[in-house]
N, C-alpha and C positions, 0 to 999 in steps of 0.2 A: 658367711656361708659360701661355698662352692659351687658356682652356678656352672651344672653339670652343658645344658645347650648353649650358654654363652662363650664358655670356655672351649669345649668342644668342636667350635666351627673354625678355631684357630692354629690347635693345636694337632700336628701331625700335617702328612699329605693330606693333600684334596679328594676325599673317600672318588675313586674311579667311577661310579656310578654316577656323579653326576653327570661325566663325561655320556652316560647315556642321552642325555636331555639335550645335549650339542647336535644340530642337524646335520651338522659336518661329519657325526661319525656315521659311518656305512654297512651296512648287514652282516657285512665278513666282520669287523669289528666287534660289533654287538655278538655276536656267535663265539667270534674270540674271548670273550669279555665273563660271557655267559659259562661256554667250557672251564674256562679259569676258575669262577666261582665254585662250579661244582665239584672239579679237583679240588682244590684246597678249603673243602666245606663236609669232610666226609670221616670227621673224625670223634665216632662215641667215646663216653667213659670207659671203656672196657679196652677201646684201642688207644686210649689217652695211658690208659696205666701201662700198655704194654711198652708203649713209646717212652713212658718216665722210666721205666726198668733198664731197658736197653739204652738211657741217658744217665741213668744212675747205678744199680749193681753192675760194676765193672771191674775198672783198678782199683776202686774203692776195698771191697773186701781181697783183693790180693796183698793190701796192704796192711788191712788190719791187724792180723796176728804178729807182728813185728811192734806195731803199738803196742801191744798187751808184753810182749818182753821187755820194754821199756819202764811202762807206768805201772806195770803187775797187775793182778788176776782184779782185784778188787777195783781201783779208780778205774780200770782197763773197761768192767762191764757196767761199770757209771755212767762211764763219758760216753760209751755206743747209746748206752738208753739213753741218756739224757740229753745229749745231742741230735739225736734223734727225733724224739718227741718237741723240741723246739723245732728242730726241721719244719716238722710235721705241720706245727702251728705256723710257723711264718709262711710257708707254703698257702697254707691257709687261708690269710689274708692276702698272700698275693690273687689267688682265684677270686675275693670278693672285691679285690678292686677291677679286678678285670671284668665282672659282672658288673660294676656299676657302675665302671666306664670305657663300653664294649668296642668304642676307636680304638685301645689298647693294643696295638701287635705286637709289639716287643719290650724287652725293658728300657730303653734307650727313651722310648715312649710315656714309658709310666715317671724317667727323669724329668721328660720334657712338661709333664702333669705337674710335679713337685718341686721345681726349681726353673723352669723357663728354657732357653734357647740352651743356656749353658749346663744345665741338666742332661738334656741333652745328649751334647756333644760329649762328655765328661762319661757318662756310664754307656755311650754307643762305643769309646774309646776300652775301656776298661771290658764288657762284654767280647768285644773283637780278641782281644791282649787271650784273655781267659779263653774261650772256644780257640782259639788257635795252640796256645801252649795244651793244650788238655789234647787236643786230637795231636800232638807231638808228644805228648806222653805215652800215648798209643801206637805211634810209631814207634817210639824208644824201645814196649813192654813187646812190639813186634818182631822187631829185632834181638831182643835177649830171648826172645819164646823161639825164634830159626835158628840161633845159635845153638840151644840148647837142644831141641830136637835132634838137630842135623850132628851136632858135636863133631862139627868141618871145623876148619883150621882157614876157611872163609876169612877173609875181612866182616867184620862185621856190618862198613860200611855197608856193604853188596849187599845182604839181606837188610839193613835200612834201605836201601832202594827200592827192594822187594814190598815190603812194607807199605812204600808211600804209593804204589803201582796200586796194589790191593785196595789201599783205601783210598785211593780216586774213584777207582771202579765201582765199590760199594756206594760212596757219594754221589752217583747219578743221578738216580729218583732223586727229586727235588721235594716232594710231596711226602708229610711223614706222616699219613694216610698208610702211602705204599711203604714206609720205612718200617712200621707197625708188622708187616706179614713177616719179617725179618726177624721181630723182634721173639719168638715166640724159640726161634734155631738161638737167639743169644741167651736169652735166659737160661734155656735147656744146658746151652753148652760151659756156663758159669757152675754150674747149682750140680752138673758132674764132676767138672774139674775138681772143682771142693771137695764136694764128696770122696774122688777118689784121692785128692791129700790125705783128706781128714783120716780116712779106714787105712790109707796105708801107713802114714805117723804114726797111728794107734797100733797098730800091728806089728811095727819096729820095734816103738815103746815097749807092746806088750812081753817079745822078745827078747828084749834087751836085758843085761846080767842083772839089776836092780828091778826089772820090771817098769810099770807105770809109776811106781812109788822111787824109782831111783831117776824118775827126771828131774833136770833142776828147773823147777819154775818157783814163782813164789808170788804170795799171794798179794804183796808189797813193792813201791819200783824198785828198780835194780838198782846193787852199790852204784856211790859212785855220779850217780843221775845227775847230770848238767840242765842249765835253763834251756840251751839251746835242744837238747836231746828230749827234755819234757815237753817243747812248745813244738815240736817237729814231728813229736808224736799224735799228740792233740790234732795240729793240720789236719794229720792223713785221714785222720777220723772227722772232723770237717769236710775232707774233700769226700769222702763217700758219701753223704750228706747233699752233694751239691746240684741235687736237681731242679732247683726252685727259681735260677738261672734262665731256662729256658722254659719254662711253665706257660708264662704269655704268650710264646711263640707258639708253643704245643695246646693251646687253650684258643688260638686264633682260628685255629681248623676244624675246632666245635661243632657239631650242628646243634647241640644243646649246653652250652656252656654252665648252668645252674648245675650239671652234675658230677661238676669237678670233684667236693669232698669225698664222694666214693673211691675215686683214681687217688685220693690222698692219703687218706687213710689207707688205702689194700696198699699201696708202694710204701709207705713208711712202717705200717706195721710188719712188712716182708721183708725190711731193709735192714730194720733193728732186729729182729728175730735172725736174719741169716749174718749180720756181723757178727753180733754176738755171740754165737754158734761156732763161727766160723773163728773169730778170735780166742774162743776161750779154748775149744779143743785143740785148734792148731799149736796155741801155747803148753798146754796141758801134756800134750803128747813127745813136741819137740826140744819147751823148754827154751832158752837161752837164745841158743842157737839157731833159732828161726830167721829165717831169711824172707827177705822183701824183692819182689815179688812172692807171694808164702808156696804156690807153686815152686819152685829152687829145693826147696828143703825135703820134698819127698823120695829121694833118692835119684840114683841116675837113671833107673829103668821107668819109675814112675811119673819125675817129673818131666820126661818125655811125652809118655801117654798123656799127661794131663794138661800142659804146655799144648799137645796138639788138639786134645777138644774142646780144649778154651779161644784158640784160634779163631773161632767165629767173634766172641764175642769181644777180644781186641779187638776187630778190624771192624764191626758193627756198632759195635757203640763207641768207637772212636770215630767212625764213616758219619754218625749222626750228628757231632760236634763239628761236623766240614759244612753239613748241609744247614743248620741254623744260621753258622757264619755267613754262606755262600748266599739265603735268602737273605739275612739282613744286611749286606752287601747292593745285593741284584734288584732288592725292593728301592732299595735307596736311589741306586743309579737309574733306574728306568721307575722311577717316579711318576704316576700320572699315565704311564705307557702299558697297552696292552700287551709287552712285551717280559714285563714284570713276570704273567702268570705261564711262560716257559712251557707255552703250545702253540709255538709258531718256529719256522728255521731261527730266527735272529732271534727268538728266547733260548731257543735250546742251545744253539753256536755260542752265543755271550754268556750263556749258563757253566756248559763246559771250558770254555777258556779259563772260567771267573774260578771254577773247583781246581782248575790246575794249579792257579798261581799259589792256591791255596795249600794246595797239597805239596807243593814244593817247597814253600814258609815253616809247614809243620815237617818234613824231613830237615830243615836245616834246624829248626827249634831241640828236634829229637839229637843232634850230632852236636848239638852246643852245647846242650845241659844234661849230658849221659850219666847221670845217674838220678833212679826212678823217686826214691822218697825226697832228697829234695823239689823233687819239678814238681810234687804234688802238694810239697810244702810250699813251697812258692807262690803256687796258683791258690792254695786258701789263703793264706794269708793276705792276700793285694786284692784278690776279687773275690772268693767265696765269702770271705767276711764281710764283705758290703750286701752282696746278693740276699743271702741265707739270712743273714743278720740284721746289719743298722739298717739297710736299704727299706726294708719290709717295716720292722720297728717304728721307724719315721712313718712308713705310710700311714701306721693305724692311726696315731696322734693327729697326721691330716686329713684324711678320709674315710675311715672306715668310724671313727667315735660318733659317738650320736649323745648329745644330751651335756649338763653342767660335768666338769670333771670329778666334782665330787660323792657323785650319783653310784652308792656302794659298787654296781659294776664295774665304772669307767676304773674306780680309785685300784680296783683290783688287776684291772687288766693293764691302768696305768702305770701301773708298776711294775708288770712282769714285761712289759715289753721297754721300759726304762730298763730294765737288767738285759734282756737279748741286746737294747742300742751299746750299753756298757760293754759285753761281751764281746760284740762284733767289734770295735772301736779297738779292745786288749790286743784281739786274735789281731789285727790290722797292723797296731804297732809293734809288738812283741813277737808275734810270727816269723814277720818279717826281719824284723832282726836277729830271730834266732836262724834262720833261714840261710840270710848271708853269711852269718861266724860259720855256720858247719859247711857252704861250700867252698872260704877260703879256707879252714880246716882240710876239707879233705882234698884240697889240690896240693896245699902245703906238706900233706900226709904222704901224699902220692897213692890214696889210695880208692882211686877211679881214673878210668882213663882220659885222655886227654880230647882236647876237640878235632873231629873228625877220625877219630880214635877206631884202631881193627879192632880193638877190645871191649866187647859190650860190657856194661857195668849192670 
């Protein structure tokens, strides 16, 4: 068995507080110490869900209806619910390991729990890779959203620079407490965007010489479907999925951490309901033809408007993927230091350096890999499938089972979470190689532009 206080006094930094019991430390200290805690201790379930929204409905459903033209109507609204409701669950169990073993700050952490030092360093590496490409996806989907507003003859570059300015700025609050008031302008400005796709594709559709009934969609994948086009579609449905990433981190700011499944359920039951929504009519309406980002496709006048009030939510929940990285950066480096909780000048100075370098990695990540479904494909493949998936999977079998394996529950749950390790394991290898065939594909095609490219893709 898992001896919870044995292992615990070893494992992670030297919880700060005992740094209280040191006589060496000094009243300004202890106040510093004190403030920190209560920043970063002020996060209910209600602002935990908001923060998983604004981490998760994002590029995610921009990309979805482009999956459903791929895999068609029917596997299309399987793989949202059904990937989804796994979400749901491994999610799940990441909150009860975090309840059980409340040193837990991040996943890097919960490596160091289930494999030792090199646990560790191994998904602290893999976490960084992922939060970094993902808020450069944001800058990528920032930069096609200026171009396309503006329809300037701009380098694209120049609004990639724009881009990466905005989401520095947004990346300040280090606290996702304060990231939470944010979050309520990103939801709003997603769930419009959509909406006014969805009513204005329906409205073309409904115009159009055949009607609704003269789109081409089908309820089947599309001729023709390659491994690489199947498994790249799957990804991007993965990657909208992939809040359970940063869960620990957002579950560390708890003041009642036992009321995580609330914030679980209302985000996943919100997240399948509006992909699938979002997937099935955008397909429905446009057909074929549907373009990824699915904003693109609703014409030149709308997908301006809608490009423009989704703008929040690019640059906010891309901004929140700078600040997890920048905490589990900033926690690392000032280790042990009251400097860590970023309410003194040499928190806040070393805070903003640390979002800069950050933000200048994700503008170069955005101008290397310009085009949007593969980087999304990318990012599930290599790290959402560990996250979401094995990573969680593994933990039940080590810490969350209780009792003989054979004990009708376990046998049942032992086996659905042996099929998520399976799954997560496919998506890891097979993703990823379908991943690489279509981006040397489409450089070989010539059909994306090039790196550091005037031409957003």
């Amino acid at each position: 068995m898992y001896d919870n206080k044995k292992d615990a006094d070893h494992i992670g930094p030297e919880p700060i507080s005992n740094m209280m019991m040191d006589a060496d430390i000094d009243d300004r200290e202890k106040q510093i110490y004190q403030g920190g805690m209560e920043k970063f201790s002020r996060l209910g379930w209600k602002r935990l869900t908001i923060v998983l929204i604004v981490e998760a409905v994002a590029l995610g459903s921009l990309s979805i209806p482009s999956t459903f033209a791929t895999l068609g109507m029917v596997a299309g609204v399987i793989c949202c619910v059904g990937i989804g409701l796994i979400a749901v669950y491994t999610s799940y169990i990441i909150g009860q390991v975090k309840v059980k073993f409340p040193h837990i700050s991040d996943y890097p952490e919960a490596g160091r729990l289930m494999f030792g030092r090199w646990g560790y360093e191994i998904m602290y590496i893999m976490l960084a890779l992922e939060l970094l490409l993902s808020a450069g996806s944001h800058c990528l989907t920032g930069t096609i959203a200026w171009t396309n507003i503006t329809g300037s003859s701009v380098c694209a570059v120049v609004f990639g620079v724009v881009s990466a300015v905005i989401l520095f700025l947004f990346a300040i609050p280090p606290s996702f407490s304060e990231m939470a008031i944010l979050g309520y302008i990103d939801f709003a400005s997603i769930i419009i965007a959509i909406g006014i796709t969805i009513i204005g594709t329906g409205v073309e559709a409904h115009n159009s010489a055949g009607g609704l009934s003269g789109v081409d969609w089908s309820a089947w994948p599309k001729e023709g479907i390659t491994f690489a086009d199947a498994f790249i579609a799957l990804s991007n449905i993965i990657f909208a999925y992939s809040f359970a990433l940063c869960q620990f981190s957002f579950m560390d700011e708890m003041h009642t951490p036992t009321d995580f499944p609330k914030s679980i359920w209302t985000l996943g039951l919100a997240e399948i309901f509006i992909y699938t929504i979002t997937g099935a009519l955008c397909y429905a309406f446009i057909g074929q033809d549907v373009q990824s980002p699915a904003l693109l496709s609703a014409g030149s006048l709308l997908s301006r408007i809608a490009f423009g009030i989704a703008l929040p939510v690019i640059f906010i929940s891309g901004s929140i993927n700078t600040v997890v990285l920048g905490r589990l950066i900033h926690g690392r480096i000032f280790e042990g230091s009251t400097t860590r909780f970023i309410n003194t000048k040499m928190g806040w100075a070393t805070w903003l350096v640390l979002i800069l370098v950050l933000t200048i990695l994700e503008f170069v990540v955005a101008e290397v890999i310009p085009f949007f479904d593969d980087l999304l494909s990318v990012i599930s493949s290599l790290f959402v499938s560990g996250f979401t998936f094995y990573f969680p999977a593994i933990m039940w079998f080590m810490f969350i089972r209780e009792g003989s394996y054979f004990k009708p529950k376990n046998i049942a749950l032992g086996l659905l979470n042996l099929a998520i390790l399976i799954i997560g394991l496919v998506v890891l290898g097979a993703g990823t190689y379908a991943s690489v065939v279509d981006i040397i594909n489409s450089y070989a095609e010539g059909t994306v532009g090039g790196v550091f490219s005037c031409t957003a893709s």
